[in-house]
C-alpha positions, 0 to 999 in steps of 0.5 A: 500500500505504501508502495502504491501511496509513493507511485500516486505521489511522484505521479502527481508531481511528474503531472504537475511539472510538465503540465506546469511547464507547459502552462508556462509555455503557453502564457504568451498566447493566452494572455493576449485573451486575459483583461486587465490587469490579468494581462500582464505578462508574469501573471498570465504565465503563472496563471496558465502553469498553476491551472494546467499544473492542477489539472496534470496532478489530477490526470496523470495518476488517473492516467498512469496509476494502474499501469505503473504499478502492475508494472512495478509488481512484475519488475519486483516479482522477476529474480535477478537471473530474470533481469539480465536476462531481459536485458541481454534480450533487448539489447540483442533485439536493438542491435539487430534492429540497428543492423536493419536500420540502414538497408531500411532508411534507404527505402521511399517514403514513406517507409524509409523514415518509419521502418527503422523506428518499427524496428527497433521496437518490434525486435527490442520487444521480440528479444526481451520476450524470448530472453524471459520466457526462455532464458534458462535454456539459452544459459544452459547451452551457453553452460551458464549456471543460474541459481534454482529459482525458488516459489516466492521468486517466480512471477505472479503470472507464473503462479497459478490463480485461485477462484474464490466462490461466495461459501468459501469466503463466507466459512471463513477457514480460507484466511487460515489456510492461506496463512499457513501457506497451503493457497500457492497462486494469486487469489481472485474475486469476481466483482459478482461473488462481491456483490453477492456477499453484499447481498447476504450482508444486507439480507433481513434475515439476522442469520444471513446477515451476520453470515455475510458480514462475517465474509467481508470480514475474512475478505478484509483479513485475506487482503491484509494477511495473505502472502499472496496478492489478492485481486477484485476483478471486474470481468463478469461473462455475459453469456452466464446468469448464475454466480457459479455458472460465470465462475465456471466460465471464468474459471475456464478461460483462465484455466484456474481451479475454483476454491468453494465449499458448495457441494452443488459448484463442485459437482457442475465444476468437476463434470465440465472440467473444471479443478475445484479445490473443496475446503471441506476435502481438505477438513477430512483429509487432515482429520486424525487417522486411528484405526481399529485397535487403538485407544482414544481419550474421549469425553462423553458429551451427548447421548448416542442415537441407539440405546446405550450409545453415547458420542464424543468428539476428537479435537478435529470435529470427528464424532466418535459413537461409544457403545455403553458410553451413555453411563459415562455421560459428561465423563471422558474415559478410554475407548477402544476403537472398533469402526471406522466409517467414511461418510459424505458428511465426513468420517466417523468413528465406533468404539467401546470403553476400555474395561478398568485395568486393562485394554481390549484390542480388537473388540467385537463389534455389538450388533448396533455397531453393525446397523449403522444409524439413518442419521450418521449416514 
């Protein structure tokens, strides 16, 4: 931010000297147009220089604001090996382009004047463009070793976007994750799935509102938090209704994967061909891994959905149903696990108290174990 503060700043100034100067310049055809006493020479011409001034501080960083900072985050973003290279490119580029120039100026007008200048820009930007995306290749055949170049040095462009839809923003776990360092790429937010997370914000409904206003502020924590930039983007596809249909779509033209928690985007996604990273794989994918045998602490919290039953949970969320739990209700005891199921909803996990004094590995399972309650399917 300070960054883009500075380059704002020297355009203001930059605008304000030339278009000053110019002013300046043009006192002495403007002030034949100016009354008296206005007409003088000296205040004609600071007139015009503090009015165009103005105006050049206003316009330029409007003007050049944007484009010279993506410019500046490239520039930053290269590795020194990619500097020189570029370099070496555009001054192979121009020499060429000088070669060519007198063969090229010796031609009618009106090509003789324009050719060159063509030139010299079409062959400086061939060179710089071959040298960036080919440079390590061309050192290895000149044996030229250049350091590995390591993830944060590549450029941004090189690094693979992400998607963002409105439930993942609005779960909130994605700031985690990107602080972690698992999101390697440029984060993007469509302007729509913004405006959609406006819209649950301002809804009547307390439970949405709050929902929504939760997702602006991890939108806000993502942007001051990320390591990696995050980005609001206008493109909104035209020839798409729904908000996940334009994230398909946009998605596709891209070639980026989409970060969501909608099982539904998933599905549609996935079919068409689409990457999709779910944060709720993810969830399940880290849960504690047990298997049957092995003791767990767990503490009783609620009463099981069968006779007997009673449930806990791991620090991770899975559930863990203890069969003869319910006499241990608000207790936390040792278990011995029994099953371990693999549901959509997520994994699950059967047991049995471990007898007093000892441990039972491998524990039968009770006939309740075996049917496997509608509710945890």
């Amino acid at each position: 931010m300070k960054t883009e503060s500075s380059i704002l700043f020297g355009l203001r100034i930059c605008g304000a000297v030339v278009c000053g100067l110019i002013g300046w310049s043009l006192g002495d055809v403007i002030s034949v147009y100016f009354p008296p006493p206005l007409d003088n020479y000296v205040i004609a011409h600071v007139i015009t220089m503090m009015a165009l001034g103005l105006v050049g501080a206003l316009l330029f960083p409007v003007a050049f604001g944007k484009p010279l900072t993506q410019l500046y985050h490239r520039i930053v973003s290269l590795s020194a090996s990619q500097i020189i290279a570029g370099f070496i490119g555009l001054g192979a580029g121009l020499l060429l382009a000088a070669l060519l120039a007198f063969p090229l100026a010796r031609l009618p007008e009106p090509f003789g004047p324009v050719l060159p200048f063509l030139a010299a820009v079409g062959f400086g930007t061939l060179g710089l463009g071959i040298m960036s995306l080919r440079y390590r290749e061309l050192f290895q055949i000149l044996n030229i070793k250049l350091p590995a170049s390591k993830p944060e040095e590549l450029p941004i462009l090189m690094r693979e976007p992400l998607l963002l839809d409105t439930s993942v923003i609005i779960d909130g776990r994605i700031a985690d994750v990107s602080n972690a360092g698992f999101l390697r790429g440029e984060v993007i937010v469509p302007r729509f799935v913004l405006n959609e997370l406006q819209f649950v914000a301002d809804s009547a409904d307390a439970m949405r509102r709050a929902r929504g206003r939760r997702g602006l502020e991890v939108l806000k924590r993502l942007q001051k938090e990320s390591p990696w930039p995050v980005r609001i983007v206008d493109d909104d596809p035209l020839e798409a209704q729904r908000v996940d249909e334009k994230l398909i779509v946009l998605a596709k033209q891209w070639n980026c994967p989409i970060v969501t928690n909608d099982y539904n985007l998933n599905k549609v996604a996935s079919l068409q061909g689409v990457t999709v990273l779910n944060i709720n794989e993810l969830a399940n994918a880290v849960k504690t891994v047990v298997l049957p045998g092995e003791s767990l602490h767990i503490q009783i919290i609620q009463p099981g959905r069968e006779v007997g039953q009673g449930v806990g949970y791991l620090e991770d969320g899975t559930m863990v149903v203890v069969e003869e739990g319910q006499a241990y209700l608000d207790r936390s005891i040792e278990v011995s696990v029994t099953k371990v199921l693999q549901t959509a909803a997520g994994r699950m996990i059967f047991a049995r108290p471990l007898p007093t004094g000892r441990e039972t590995v491998g524990a039968r399972l009770s006939a309740s174990e075996s049917r496997i309650p509608s509710d945890y399917r």
